[in-house]
C-alpha positions in Angstrom: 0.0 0.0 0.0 1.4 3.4 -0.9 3.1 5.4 2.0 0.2 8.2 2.5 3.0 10.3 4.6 4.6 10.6 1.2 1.1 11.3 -0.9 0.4 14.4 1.4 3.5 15.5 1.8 3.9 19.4 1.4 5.0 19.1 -2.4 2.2 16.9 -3.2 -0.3 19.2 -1.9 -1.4 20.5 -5.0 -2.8 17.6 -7.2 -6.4 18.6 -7.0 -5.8 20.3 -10.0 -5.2 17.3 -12.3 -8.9 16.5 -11.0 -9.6 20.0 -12.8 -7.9 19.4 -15.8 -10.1 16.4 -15.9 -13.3 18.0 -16.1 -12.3 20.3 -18.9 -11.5 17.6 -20.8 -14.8 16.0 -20.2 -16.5 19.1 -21.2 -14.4 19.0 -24.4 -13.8 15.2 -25.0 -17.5 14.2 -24.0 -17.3 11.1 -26.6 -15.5 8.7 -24.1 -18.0 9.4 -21.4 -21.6 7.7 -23.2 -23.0 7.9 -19.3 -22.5 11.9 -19.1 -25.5 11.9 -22.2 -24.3 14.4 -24.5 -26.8 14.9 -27.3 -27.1 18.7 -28.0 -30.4 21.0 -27.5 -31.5 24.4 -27.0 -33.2 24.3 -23.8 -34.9 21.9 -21.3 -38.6 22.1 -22.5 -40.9 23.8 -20.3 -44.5 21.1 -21.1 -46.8 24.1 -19.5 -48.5 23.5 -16.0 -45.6 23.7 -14.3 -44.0 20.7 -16.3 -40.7 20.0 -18.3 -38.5 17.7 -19.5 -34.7 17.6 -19.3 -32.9 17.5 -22.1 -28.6 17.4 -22.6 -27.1 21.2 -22.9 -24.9 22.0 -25.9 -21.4 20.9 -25.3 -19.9 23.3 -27.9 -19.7 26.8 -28.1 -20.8 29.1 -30.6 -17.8 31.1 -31.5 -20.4 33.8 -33.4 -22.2 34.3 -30.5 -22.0 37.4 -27.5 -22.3 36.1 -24.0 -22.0 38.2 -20.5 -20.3 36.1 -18.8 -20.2 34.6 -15.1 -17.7 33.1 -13.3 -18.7 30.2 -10.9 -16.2 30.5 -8.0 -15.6 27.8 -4.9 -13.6 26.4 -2.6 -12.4 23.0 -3.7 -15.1 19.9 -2.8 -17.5 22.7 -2.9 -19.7 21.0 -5.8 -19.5 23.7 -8.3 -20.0 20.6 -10.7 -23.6 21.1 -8.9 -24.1 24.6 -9.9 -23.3 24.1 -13.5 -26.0 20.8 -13.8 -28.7 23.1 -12.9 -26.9 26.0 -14.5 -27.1 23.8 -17.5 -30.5 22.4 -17.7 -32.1 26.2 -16.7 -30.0 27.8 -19.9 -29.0 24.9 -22.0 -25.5 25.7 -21.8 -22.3 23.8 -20.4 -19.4 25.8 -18.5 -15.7 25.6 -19.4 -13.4 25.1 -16.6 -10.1 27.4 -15.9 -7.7 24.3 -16.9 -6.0 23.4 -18.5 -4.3 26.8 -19.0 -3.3 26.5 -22.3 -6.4 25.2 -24.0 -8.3 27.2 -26.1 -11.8 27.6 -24.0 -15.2 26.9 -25.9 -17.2 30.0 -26.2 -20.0 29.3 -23.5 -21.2 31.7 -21.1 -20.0 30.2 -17.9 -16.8 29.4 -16.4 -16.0 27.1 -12.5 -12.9 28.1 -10.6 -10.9 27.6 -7.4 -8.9 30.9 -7.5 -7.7 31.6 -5.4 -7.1 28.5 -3.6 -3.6 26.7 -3.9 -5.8 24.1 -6.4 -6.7 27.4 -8.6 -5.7 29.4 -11.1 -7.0 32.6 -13.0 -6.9 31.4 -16.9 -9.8 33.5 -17.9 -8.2 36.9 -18.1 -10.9 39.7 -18.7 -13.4 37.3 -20.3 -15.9 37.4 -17.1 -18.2 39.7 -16.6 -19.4 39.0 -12.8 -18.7 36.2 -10.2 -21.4 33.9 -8.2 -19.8 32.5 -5.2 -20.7 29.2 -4.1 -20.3 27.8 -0.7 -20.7 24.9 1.4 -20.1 23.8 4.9 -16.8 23.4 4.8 -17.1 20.0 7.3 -18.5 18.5 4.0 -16.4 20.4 1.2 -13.5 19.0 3.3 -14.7 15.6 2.6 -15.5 15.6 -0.8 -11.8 17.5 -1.5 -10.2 14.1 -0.7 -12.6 12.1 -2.0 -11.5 13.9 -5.5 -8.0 13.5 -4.1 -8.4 9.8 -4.1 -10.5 9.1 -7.1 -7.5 10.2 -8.9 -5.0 8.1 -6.5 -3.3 11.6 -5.9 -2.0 12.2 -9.4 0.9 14.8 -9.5 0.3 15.6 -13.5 -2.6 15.2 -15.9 -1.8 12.2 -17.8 -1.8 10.1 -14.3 -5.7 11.9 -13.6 -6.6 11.6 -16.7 -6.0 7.4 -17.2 -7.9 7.6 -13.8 -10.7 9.1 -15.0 -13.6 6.4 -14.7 -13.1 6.3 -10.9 -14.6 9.9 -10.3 -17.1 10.4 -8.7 -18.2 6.9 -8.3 -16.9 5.5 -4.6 -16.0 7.7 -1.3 -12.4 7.4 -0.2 -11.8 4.7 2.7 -11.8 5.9 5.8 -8.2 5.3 6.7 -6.8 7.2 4.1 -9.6 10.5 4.8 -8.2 10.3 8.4 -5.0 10.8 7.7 -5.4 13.3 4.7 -7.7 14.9 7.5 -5.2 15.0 10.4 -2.7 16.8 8.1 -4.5 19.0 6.5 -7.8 19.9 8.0 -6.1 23.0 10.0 -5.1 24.6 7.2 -7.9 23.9 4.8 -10.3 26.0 7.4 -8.0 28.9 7.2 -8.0 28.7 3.3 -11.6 28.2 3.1 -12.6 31.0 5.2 -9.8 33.3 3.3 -11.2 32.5 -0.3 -14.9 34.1 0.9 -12.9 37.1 2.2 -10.9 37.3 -0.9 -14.3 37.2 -3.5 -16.6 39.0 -0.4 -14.1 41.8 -0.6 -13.9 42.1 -4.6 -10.2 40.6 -4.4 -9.0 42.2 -1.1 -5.4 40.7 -1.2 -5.4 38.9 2.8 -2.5 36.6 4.8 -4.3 32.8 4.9 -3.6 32.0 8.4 -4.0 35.4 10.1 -6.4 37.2 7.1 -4.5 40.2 8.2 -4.3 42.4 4.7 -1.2 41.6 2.9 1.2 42.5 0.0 1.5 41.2 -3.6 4.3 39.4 -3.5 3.1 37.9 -0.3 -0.1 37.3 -1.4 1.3 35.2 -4.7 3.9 33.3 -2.5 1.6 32.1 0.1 -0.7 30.6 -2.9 1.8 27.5 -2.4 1.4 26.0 0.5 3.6 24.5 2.6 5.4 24.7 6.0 7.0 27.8 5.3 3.7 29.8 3.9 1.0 28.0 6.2 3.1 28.5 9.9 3.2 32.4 9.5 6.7 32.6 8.8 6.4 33.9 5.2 4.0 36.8 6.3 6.9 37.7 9.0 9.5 37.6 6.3 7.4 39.6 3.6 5.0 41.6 5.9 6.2 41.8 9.7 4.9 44.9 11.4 4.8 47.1 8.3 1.3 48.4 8.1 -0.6 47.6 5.3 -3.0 49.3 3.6 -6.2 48.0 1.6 -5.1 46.5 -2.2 -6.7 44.7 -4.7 -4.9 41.7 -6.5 -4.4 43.0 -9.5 -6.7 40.7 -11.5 -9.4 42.7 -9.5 -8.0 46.1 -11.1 -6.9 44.8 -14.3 -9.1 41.9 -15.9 -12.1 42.0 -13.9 -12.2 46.3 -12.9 -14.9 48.3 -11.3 -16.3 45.7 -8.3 -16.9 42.8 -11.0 -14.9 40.4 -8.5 -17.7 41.3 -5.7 -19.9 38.4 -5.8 -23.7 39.6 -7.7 -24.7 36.2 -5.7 -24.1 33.7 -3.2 -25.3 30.3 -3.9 -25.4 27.5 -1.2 -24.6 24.2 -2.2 -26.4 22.9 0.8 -29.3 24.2 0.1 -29.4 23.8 -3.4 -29.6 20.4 -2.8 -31.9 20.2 0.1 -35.2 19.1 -0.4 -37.1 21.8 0.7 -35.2 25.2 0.3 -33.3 23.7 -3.2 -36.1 25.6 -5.3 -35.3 29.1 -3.5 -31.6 28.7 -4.4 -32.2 27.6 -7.5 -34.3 31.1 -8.1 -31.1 32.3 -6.8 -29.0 31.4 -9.2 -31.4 31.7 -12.0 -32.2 35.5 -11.6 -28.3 36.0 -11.5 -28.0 34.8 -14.9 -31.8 35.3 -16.5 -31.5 38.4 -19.3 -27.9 38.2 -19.5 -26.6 38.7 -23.0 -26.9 35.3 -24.9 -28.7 33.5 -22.4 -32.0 32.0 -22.6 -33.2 30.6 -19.4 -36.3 28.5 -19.0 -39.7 30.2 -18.3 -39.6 30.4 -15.0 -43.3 27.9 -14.5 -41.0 24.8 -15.1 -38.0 26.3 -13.1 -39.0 23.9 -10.0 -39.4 20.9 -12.5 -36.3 21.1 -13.8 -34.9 21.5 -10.1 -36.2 18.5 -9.3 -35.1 16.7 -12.5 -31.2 17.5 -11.6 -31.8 16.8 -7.8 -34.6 14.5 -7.3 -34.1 12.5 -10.6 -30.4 12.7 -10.7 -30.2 13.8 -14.7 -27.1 15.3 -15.9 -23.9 14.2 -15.3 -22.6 12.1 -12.7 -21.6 14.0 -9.6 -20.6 13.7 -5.8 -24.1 12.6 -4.7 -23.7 9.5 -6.9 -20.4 8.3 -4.8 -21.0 4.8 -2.7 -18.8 3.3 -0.2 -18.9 4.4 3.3 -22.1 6.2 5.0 -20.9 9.8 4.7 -21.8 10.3 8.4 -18.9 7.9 8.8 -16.7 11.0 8.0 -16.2 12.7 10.8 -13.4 15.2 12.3 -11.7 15.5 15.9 -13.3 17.5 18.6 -10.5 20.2 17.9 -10.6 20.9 14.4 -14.7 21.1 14.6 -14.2 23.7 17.1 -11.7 25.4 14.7 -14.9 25.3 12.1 -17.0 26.5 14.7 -14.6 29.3 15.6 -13.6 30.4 12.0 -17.2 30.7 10.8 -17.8 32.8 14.0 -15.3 35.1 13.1 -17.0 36.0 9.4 -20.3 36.0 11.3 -18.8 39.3 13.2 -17.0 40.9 10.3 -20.5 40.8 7.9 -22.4 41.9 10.6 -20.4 45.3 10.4 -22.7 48.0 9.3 -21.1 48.4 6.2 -22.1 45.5 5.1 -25.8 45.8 5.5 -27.2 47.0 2.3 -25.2 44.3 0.6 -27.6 41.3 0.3 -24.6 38.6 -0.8 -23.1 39.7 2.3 -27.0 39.0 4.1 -27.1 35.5 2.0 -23.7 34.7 3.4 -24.7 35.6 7.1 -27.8 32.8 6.7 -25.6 30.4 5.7 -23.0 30.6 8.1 -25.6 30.5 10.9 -26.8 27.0 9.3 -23.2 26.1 9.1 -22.4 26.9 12.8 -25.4 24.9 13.8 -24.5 21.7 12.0 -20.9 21.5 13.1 -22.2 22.5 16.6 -24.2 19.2 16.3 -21.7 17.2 14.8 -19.7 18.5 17.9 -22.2 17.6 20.1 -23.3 14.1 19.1 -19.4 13.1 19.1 
């Protein structure tokens, strides 16, 4: 059995982006995966009555056509894949994905990111017009990050992802290996999960990771790869200290996406998308960011909460994280300590949205509902041991 000391090690961290490179190529390459159902259509069909049907989206782009354009931005194992099933049955289009870097991107209207986690990168240079964030407990996202981790046996390079392929998305990793994965890495992973809201929340406020005290730019780019020397502190010592800094953007925020475009227009909840009763308000959510956008035909909004429950309740679309077996997902739990560091790190972007600047900003008002949900299910996973 593989040494899993020497798969996590601290120059192996980033190998979730093979997993990435992956999708793009199954949004590109769709022939070798029959299952994904890839014949092409205009739109779901709305049957009237509050009926539809679910057809595939278009695969291709149109390289004639105008689109504004969103950027679908979460932390790793947050399920964007999620977002752009229903993003796809509502508008009929598929989303490209920011790798590989240098593949030419299909002109469609939608585009799923990790920037600016570790497992990111921005490939899309000024070709996105606004950003939907998408979030999810991060006690879950944790989990499904290394349950990518192992479908792809923790391939370093593409060609080792890519030959895994077939395994994604189909079993949960064994709970041996998410234990260890989880005992190195769990601390940290809070402290970049918490970091990327700031980072989108503040339209690309440029923040230290561990302390999300504001930073430089060349601090800010060296922490993006982590490791012992970025993720104990030491680097913002070296780079920062006790020089005061004052409020900057990363430049991507000034240059390719100017004038507050990297503020969020929504914030979508993964956990609520998919839950059984509030999955048609988030869906609404996410529809009205994108309904009259240039180039993008949504359905009529009577068979909105049909096709909702076509891509949650009937499973259509392509296969995802809620088609993994294996394990009860229950059986995925954390230590007493590092749910408190949860508990404690969602508590302290309760305080800073609650500022009164923050008020007439309804993302920031979305964001606030979700953390309270959050703090209560970690608070009973806490509890209930």
């Amino acid at each position: 059995m593989r040494n899993m000391s020497r798969i996590i090690n601290n120059n192996q961290i980033k190998t979730f982006w093979s997993f990435i490179i992956f999708l793009s190529l199954t949004t590109l390459m769709h022939k070798s995966l029959p299952t994904l159902l890839l014949s092409l259509r205009t739109l779901s069909l709305n049957l009237g009555n509050g009926k539809c049907k679910w057809t595939p989206p278009k695969y291709t782009g149109d390289k004639s056509k105008q689109y504004f354009r969103s950027l679908i931005a979460g932390f790793p194992g947050g399920s964007k894949r999620i977002i752009f099933t229903q993003l796809e049955a509502l508008a009929g289009i598929s989303a490209n994905d920011e790798w590989p870097i240098s593949k030419e991107k299909q002109n469609l209207p939608f585009m799923k990111s990790n920037y600016p986690h570790h497992e990111g990168v921005w490939s899309w240079e000024k070709t996105m017009d606004q950003v939907i964030l998408v979030i999810r407990n991060p006690r879950h996202a944790l989990v499904e990050y290394h349950n990518v981790l192992h479908d792809i046996d923790y391939a370093n390079n593409a060609e080792d992802a890519y030959a895994l392929k077939d395994n994604l998305y189909r079993q949960r990793a064994p709970l041996n290996k998410f234990i260890e994965w989880r005992d190195n890495r769990t601390e940290y992973e809070i402290n970049w999960w918490g970091w990327f809201i700031d980072y989108w929340m503040e339209g690309g406020i440029m923040r230290d990771i561990q302390s999300h005290e504001l930073t430089t730019f060349e601090h800010f780019k060296r922490q993006m790869q982590p490791g012992p020397y970025t993720e104990s502190g030491k680097a913002f010592k070296d780079f920062v200290g006790n020089v005061t800094v004052q409020p900057e953007l990363d430049d991507h925020c000034i240059v390719d996406m100017p004038n507050g475009a990297c503020e969020p227009i929504a914030v979508v909840s993964i956990d609520r998308l998919m839950d059984p009763v509030k999955g048609y308000a988030e869906q609404a959510k996410l529809a009205a960011a994108v309904e009259g956008k240039q180039g993008i035909d949504i359905i009529a909004e009577e068979a909105r909460d049909c096709i909702w429950e076509e891509v949650v309740i009937r499973r259509k679309g392509v296969r995802t994280m809620r088609d993994r077996t294996g394990p009860k997902e229950e059986s995925y739990s954390f230590t007493p300590l590092m749910y408190g560091k949860m508990i404690a790190e969602l508590t302290r972007l309760k305080s800073k949205y609650t500022a009164p600047e923050w008020d007439d900003v309804q993302p920031a008002q979305d964001l606030l509902i979700l953390l309270d949900d959050f703090i209560l299910d970690i608070t009973k996973d806490l509890i209930n041991g």
